[in-house]
N, C-alpha and C positions, 0 to 999 in steps of 0.2 A: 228648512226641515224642522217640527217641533221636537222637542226635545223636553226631557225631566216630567213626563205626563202625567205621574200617578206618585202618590206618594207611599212611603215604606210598609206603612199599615196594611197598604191594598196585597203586594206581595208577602207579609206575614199571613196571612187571611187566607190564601190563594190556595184552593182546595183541589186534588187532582182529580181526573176525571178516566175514564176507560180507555183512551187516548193523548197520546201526546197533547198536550196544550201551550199556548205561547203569549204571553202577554206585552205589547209592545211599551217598551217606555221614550219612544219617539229617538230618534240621530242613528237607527240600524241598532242599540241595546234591547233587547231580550229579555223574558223570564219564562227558560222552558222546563214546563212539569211535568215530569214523568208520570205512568200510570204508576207506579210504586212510592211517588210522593217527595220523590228528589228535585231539587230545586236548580237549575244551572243557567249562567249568566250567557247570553250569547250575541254577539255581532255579527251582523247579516250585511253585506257592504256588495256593491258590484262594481268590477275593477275590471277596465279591458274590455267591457260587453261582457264579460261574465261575472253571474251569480256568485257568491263564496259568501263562507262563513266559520267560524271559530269559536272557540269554548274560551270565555273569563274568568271562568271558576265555580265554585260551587256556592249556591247560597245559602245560611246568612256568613257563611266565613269569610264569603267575602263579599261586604256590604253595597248597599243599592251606590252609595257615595264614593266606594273603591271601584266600582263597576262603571261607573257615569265617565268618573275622572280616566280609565282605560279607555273605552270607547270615545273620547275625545281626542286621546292619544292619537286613534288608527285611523280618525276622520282628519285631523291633522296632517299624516302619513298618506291618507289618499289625495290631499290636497297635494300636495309635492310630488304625487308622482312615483309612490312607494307606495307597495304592496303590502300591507299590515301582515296578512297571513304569512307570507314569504319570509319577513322579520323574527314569525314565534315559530315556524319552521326553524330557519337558522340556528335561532337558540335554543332549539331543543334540540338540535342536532350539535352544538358546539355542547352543551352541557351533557349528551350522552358521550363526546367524543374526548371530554373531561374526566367522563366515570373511566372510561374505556382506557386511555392513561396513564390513570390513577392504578389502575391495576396492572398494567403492563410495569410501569414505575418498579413497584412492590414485586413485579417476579422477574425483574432485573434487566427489561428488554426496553429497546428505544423509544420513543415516543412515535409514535406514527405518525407517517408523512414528513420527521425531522430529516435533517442532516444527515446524521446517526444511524437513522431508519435506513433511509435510502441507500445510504456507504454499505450499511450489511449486504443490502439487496446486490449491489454493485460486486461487492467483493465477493459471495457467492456466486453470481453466473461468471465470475471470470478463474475461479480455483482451478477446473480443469484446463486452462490456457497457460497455467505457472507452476511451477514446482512449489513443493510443500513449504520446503525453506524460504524461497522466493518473495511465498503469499504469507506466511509466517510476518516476516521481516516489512510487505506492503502493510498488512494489520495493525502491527504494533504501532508501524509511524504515522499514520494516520487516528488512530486509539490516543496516541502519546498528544499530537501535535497537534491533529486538527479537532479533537472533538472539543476541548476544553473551551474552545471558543462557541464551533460552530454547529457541535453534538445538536444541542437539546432544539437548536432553531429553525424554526418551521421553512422549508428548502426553498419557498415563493418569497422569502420574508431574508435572505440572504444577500446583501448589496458586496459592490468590488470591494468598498472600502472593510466590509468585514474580513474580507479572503485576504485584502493584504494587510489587515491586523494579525489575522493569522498568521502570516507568513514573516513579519517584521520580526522579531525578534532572533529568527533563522538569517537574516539578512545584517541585521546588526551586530551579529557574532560571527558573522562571514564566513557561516558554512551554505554556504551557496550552495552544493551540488544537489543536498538536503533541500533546500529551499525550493531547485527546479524540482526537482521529485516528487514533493508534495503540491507543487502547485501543478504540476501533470495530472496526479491523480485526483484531485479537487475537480479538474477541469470536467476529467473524465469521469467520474462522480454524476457532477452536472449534467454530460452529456445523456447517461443511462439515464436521468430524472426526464429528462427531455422526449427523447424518445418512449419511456411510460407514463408520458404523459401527467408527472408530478410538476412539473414545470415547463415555462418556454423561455426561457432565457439560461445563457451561462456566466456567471458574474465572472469567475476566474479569467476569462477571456482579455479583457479589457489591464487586467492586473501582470500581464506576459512579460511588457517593456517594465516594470517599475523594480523586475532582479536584475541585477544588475548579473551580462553575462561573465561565466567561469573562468576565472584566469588559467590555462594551463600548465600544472605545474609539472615539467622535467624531470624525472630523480636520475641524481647524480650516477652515473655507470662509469666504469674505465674499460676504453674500448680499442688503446693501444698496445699490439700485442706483449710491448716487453712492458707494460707494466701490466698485464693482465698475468703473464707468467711469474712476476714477485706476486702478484696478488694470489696466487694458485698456490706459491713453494709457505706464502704465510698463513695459506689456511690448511696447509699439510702438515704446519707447525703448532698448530693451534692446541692448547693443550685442555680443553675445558673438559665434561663429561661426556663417556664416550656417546652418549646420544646427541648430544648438539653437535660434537666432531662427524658425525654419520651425516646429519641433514647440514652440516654447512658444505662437507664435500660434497653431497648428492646435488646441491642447488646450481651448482654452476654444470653441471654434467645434464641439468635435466630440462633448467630453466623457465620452470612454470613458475605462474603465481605462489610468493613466500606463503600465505594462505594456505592454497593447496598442499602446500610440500611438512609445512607441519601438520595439517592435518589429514598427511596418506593413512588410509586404512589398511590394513593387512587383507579387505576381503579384495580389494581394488586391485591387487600386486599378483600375476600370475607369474611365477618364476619359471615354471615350463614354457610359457610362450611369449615369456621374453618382453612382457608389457606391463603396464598400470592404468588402469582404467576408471579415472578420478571424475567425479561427477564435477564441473564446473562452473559452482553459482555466478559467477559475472557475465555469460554468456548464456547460462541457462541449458547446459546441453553435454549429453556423454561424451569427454574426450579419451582416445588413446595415444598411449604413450608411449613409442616404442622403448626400449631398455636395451643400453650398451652393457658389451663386456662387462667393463668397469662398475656401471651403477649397479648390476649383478651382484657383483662383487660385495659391492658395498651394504648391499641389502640381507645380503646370504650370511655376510660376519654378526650383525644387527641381529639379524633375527632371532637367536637361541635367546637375547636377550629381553625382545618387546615382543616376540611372534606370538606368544601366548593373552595377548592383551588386544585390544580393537586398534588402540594406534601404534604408527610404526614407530613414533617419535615420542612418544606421553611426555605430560609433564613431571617434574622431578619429583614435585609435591606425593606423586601417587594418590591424587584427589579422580583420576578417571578422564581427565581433562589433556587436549593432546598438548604438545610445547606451546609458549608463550608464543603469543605473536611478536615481542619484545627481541625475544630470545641472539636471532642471527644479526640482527642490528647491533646489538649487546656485541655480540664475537667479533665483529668487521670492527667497531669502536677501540676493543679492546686490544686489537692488532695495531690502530694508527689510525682506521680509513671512518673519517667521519662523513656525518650524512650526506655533505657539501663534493665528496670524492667518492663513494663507493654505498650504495645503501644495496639491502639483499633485491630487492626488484630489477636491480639495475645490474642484476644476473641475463635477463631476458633482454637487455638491452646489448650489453655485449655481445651475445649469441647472434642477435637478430643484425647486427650491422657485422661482423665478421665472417657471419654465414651468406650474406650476402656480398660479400664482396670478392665470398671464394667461387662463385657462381652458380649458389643453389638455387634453385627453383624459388621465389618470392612468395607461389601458392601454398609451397611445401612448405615452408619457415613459415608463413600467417598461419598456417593448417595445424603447425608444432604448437605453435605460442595460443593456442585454441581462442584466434580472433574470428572465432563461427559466428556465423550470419545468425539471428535469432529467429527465422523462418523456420517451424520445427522441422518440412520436409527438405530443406538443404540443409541443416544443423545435420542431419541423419544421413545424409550423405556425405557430405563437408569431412565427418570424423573421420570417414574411411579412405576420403578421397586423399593420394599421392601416399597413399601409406607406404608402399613400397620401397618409394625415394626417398620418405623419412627414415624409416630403415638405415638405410645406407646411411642417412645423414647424420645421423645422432652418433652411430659406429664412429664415423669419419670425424666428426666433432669430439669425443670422446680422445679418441688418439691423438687428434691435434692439439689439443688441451695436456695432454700428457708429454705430447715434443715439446711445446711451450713451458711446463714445470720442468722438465729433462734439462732444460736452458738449450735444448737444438734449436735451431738457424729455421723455424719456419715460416716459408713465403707463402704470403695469402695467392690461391691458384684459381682461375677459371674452373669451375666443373663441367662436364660436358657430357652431353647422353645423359 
């Protein structure tokens, strides 16, 4: 094929005409003139059995010699088997996807099609599947943990070895449970990419075996009744402020999550019908809580004191904030009973092996200790389910707890009906 046919002079010269005109300079390079007297370089190439053609510029800006040396370019690229036009496509469409970016950047929003991008997408269609706090606390760790690595990286462009770069330093600090959690929701991440079609592979998958799994750790409870009963007559003794005295006695009577129990709300507490009705972030789901005598009691004395404020328990500070989570750990400490013999969770553990052994229902005790299925149509059942028998239980649990401080002789009994 000729090539370089005319020299530069002939296209300065090149006069327009009442129609498009084209002057070839032989290898598919062009000079087409407008009726308006505009000059543009063009390659005319057939690729595939088909015709095509594309714009090199404008002329004289951009010379017969920058023009030649382009068009040698795409005749190179047809040799191999590459489509020239499909290349300056591309890059026009990567340098508009650049502008496009660039200003996403600037008004503080992901880059498209990252990581980042995608995770928003993800964590929006899933808000209505979680509570507020929930997806709150999903955001942040993923914000916190995963973007700094794998925010800004285009989601096709993401290997395992990135995911468990990520994840490595969760793992070297040996907060593992952290570790599984975000490497769940990376996975899951992935997956939504997958299914829209942003990608087709899940890097997290392959990275599963490389945490190493969660040791189970125990917390200490005492679950012997005659050391359950000093343990009772020493938090009867307990002298601290009457607020932490209110929730250290209320914990062993009610034996929810330490969580929970400093952070009861006064709107949660219905004292006419005798219950508490604590939203339950670990399980995701309303529990109720029937209310003994006793924890009555103890809520009814409290109240003139914190009833006018959001928590039943606040903390000391008067900052608005409920008790420390520190707080009942502090008081059991300050009694003798260190974390190794006695920590506040290990309220729930007492309850749940002595009420079972007095022969309560095992549904009703899981159903107490609000271990709900996370299915939100049984979680919605579940709360209500065996309420009757917890009733009675908590009652019976209450005054057995009270013969046990009393120092009466009580025998763990079969319940029956």
């Amino acid at each position: 094929m000729a090539q370089k046919l005319n020299k530069d002079t002939l296209y300065k010269a090149a006069k327009p005409d009442t129609k498009d005109r084209m002057i070839n300079d032989g290898g598919g390079l062009y000079l087409l003139i407008k009726p308006s007297g505009a000059k543009w370089w063009q390659f005319v190439y057939t690729f595939e059995n088909k015709r095509k053609k594309f714009s090199l510029g404008v002329y004289p800006d951009v010379t017969l010699e920058s023009a030649r040396r382009k068009a040698e370019q795409a005749r190179d690229n047809i040799t191999n088997g590459v489509d020239p036009g499909e290349i300056r496509s591309e890059a026009r469409k990567a340098k508009q996807l650049a502008k496009l970016n660039d200003d996403r950047v600037n008004d503080g929003l992901p880059i498209l099609n990252s990581f980042a991008d995608v995770a928003r997408q993800w964590l929006d269609s899933i808000a209505h599947l979680t509570s507020a706090t929930t997806h709150i606390k999903k955001t942040s760790r993923i914000e916190r943990l995963a973007f700094p690595l794998l925010g800004d990286r285009v989601i096709t462009e993401i290997k395992s070895a990135d995911v468990l770069k990520t994840l490595k330093p969760l793992i070297d600090e040996s907060k593992l449970e952290t570790a599984h959690r975000l490497h769940s929701e990376i996975s899951a991440i992935f997956a939504y990419a997958i299914v829209h079609n942003f990608t087709e592979y899940d890097p997290a998958q392959p990275v599963t075996k490389q945490i190493p799994a969660q040791k189970v750790k125990h917390r200490a409870a005492i679950i012997d009744p005659k050391q359950v009963a000093q343990l009772l007559r020493d938090i009867g003794n307990y002298r601290g402020t009457f607020v932490v005295q209110s929730a250290f006695r209320l914990s062993p009577l009610l034996f929810q999550r330490p969580g929970e129990i400093r952070q009861m709300l006064w709107d949660d507490v219905d004292l006419a019908a005798r219950e508490w009705r604590p939203y339950v972030s670990k399980t995701d789901f309303h529990h109720i809580v029937p209310l003994s005598t006793q924890a009555i009691t103890l809520l009814e004395e409290i109240k003139p004191l914190t009833g006018n404020g959001r928590y039943v328990f606040p903390s000391s500070r008067g900052d608005g904030r409920p008790m420390s989570d520190n707080t009942i750990r502090t008081a059991l400490k300050s009694l003798g009973y260190d974390s190794d013999v006695m920590t506040a969770h290990g309220f729930r553990t007492t309850a749940s092996t002595l009420l079972n052994e007095q022969g309560w229902s095992p549904d009703a005790i899981e159903r107490q200790l609000a271990h709900a299925p996370r299915d939100q149509v049984r979680a919605a059942y579940n709360r209500v389910q065996y309420l009757d028998e917890r009733r009675r239980m908590m009652q019976s649990w209450a005054d057995y707890l009270d013969g046990l401080k009393a120092g009466a002789t009580v025998i763990p009994f079969k319940k029956t009906g």
